[in-house]
C-alpha positions as CSV (number, residue, x, y, z in Angstrom):
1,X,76.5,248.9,60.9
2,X,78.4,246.0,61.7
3,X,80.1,243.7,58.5
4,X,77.5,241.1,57.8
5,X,79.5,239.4,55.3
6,X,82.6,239.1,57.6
7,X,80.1,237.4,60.0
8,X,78.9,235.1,57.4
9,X,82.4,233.8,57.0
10,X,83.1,233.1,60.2
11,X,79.9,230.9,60.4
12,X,81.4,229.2,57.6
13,X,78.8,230.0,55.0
14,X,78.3,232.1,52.2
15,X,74.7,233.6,51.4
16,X,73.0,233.9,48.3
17,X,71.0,236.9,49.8
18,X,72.8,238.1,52.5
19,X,69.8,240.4,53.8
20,X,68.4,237.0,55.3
21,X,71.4,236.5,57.5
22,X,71.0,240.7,58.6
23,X,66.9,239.9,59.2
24,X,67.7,237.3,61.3
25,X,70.2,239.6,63.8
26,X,67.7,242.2,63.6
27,X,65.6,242.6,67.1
28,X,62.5,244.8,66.7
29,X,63.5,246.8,69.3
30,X,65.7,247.9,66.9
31,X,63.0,248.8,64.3
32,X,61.2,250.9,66.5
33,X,64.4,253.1,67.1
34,X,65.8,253.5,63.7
35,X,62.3,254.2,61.8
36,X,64.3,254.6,58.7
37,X,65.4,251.2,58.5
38,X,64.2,249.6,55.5
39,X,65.0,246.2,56.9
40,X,62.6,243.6,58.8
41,X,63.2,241.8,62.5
42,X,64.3,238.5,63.3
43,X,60.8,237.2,64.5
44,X,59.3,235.4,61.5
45,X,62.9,233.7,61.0
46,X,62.3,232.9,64.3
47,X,59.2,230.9,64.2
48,X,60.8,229.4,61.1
49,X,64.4,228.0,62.6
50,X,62.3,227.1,65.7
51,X,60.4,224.4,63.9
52,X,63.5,223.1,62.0
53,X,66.1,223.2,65.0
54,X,63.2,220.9,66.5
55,X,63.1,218.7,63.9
56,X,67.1,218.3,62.8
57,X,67.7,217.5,67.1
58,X,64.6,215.0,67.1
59,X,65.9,213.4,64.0
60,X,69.3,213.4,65.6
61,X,68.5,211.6,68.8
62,X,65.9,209.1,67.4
63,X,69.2,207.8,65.5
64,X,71.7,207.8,67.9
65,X,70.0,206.6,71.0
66,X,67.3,203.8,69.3
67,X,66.8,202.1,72.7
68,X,65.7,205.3,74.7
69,X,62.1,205.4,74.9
70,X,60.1,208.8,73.5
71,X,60.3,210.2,77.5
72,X,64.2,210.4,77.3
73,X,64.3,211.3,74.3
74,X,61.9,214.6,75.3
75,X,64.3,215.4,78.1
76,X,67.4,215.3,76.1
77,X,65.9,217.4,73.3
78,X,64.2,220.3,75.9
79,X,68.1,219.8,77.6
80,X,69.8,221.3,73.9
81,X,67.3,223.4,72.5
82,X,66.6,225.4,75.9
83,X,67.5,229.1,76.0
84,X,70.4,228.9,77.7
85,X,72.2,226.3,75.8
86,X,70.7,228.4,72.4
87,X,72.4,231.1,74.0
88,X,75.5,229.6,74.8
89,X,75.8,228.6,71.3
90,X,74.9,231.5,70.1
91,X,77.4,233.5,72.1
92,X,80.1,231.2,71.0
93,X,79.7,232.5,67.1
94,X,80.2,235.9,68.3
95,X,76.3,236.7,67.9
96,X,76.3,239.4,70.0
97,X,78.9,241.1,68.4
98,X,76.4,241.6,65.2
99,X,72.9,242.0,66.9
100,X,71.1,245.1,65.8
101,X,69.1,246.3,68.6
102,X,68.0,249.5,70.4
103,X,70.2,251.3,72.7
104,X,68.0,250.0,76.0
105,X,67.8,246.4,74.3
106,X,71.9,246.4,74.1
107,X,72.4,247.4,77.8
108,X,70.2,244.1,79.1
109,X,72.2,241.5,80.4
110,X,71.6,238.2,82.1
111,X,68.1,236.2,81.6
112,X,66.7,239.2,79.0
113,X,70.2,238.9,76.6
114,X,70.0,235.3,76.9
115,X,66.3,235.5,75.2
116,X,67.5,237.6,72.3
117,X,70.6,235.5,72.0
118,X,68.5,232.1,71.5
119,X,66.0,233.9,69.5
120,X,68.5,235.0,66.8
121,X,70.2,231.5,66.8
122,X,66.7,229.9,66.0
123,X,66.2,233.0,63.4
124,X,69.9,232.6,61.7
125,X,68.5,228.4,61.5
126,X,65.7,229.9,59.4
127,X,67.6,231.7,57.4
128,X,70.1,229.3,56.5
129,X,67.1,227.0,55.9
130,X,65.6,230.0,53.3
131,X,68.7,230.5,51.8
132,X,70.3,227.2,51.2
133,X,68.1,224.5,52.2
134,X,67.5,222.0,54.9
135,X,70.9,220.0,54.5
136,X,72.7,223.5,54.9
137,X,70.6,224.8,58.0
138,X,70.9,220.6,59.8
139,X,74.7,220.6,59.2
140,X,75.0,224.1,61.2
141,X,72.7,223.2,63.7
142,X,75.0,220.0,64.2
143,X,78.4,221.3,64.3
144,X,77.0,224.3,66.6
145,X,74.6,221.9,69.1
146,X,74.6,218.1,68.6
147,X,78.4,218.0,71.1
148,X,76.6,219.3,73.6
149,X,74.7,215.8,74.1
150,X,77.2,213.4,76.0
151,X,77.9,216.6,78.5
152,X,73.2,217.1,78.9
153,X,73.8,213.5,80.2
154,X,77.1,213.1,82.1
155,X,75.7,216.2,83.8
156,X,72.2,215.1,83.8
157,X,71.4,218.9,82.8
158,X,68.0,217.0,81.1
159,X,66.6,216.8,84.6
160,X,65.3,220.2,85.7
161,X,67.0,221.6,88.1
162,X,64.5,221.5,91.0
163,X,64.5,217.9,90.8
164,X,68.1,217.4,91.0
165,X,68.1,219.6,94.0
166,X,65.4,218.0,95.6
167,X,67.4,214.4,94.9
168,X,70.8,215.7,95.7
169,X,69.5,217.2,99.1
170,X,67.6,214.0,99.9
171,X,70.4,211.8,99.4
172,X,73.6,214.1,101.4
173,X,71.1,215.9,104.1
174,X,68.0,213.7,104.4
175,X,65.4,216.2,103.8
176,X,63.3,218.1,100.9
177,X,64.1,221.5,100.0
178,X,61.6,223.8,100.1
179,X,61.1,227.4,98.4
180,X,60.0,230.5,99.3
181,X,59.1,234.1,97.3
182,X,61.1,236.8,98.6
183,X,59.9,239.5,96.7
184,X,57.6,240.7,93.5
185,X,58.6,243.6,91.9
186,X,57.1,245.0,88.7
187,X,54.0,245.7,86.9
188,X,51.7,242.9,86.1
189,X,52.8,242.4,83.0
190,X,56.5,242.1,83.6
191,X,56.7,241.3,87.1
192,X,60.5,239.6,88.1
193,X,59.8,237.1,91.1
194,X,62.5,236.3,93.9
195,X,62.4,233.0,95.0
196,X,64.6,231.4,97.6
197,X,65.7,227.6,98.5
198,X,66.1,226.5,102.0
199,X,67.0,223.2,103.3
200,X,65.4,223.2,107.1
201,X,65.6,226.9,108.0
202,X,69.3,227.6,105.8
203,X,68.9,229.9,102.9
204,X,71.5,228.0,100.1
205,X,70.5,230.2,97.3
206,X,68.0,232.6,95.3
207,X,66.8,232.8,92.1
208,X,64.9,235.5,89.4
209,X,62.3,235.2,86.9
210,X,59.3,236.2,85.1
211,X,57.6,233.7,86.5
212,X,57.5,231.7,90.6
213,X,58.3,228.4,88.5
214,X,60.7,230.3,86.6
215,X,62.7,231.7,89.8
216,X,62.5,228.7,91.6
217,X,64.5,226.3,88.7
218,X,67.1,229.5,88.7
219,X,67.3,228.9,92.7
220,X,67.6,225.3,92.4
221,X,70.3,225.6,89.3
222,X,72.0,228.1,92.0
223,X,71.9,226.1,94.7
224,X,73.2,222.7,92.6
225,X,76.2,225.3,91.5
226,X,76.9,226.5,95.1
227,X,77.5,223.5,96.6
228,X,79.4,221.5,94.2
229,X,76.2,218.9,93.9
């Protein structure tokens, strides 16, 4: 079991009840293998730091940006809250370090450990918030997030990625992009989708997801990285 309290220190905070800070680092897959765990999972802590990560980055954009109209300000939000910036964020406190899950639940990588990395940030939120308050829970959500903000628009990261492809290829080649599913592998209820990006008959990169939208935005995001755009 890893050393909770050593965690807690490095996030710079000290719990009252430290079990709210192991709750929230606790995946259910974790539950199902260790049946003698007395402990609960991260999923109610979830819903909780989900509504006031919302809230403390609204609150922090309407203030700092009071000329952007409410479209903007949308954009920019979805840009730091996503699950991959969560994620990043989250792997940057060592999060993964300290997550309790099952033994096939620790081997996932990519797009799956992303998921369970944003989900725990949102959960450790909600436990800060329990624990010590709102003013607590904004303060961590603002030293760990709100930097991120000048980079969402230098890089214009609050655009989805298809439609900075689809502009970047219309302005250097003169043409749309256009995608194409490759493959669908999977049951229906957990089907991955292979989508690929071509401009004229060029394959410049492919993407995975649960979902054709899904795999499309990772081609597109691919395709940005792959050629410098």
């Amino acid at each position: 079991m890893p050393d909770f309290s050593t965690f807690a220190s490095k996030l710079t905070l000290s719990f009252n009840t430290l079990d709210l800070l192991v709750e929230a680092l606790t995946h259910r897959s974790y539950l199902n293998e260790h049946r003698e765990y007395a402990g609960s999972h991260n999923e109610r802590l979830e819903f909780l730091g989900d509504a006031v990560l919302e809230l403390a980055v609204t609150d922090f954009l309407y203030k700092k940006f009071p000329a952007k109209p409410e479209g903007e300000l949308t954009s920019y939000r979805a840009a730091l809250v996503n699950t991959v910036s969560l994620a990043e964020s989250s792997q940057a406190l060592g999060v993964n370090e300290y997550l309790l899950l099952s033994k096939g639940e620790a081997k996932d990588t990519g797009r799956a450990r992303e998921v369970i990395l944003a989900d725990a940030f949102e959960a450790i939120i909600g436990a800060i918030y329990l624990d010590q308050g709102y003013a607590a829970a904004e303060a961590f959500i603002a030293k760990s997030l709100y930097g991120k903000i000048d980079s969402v628009i230098e890089k214009r990261s609050y655009q989805d990625a298809k439609s900075r492809f689809q502009e970047a290829a219309q302005e250097k080649r003169g043409t749309t992009p256009s995608y194409e599913t490759l493959s669908e592998v999977g049951p229906d209820h957990a089907k991955v989708f292979t989508v690929g990006v071509f401009i004229g008959d060029k394959e410049i990169s492919r993407g995975e997801g649960q979902s054709k939208q899904e795999a499309e935005q990772s081609a597109a995001q691919t395709g940005l990285d792959k050629m410098r755009w």
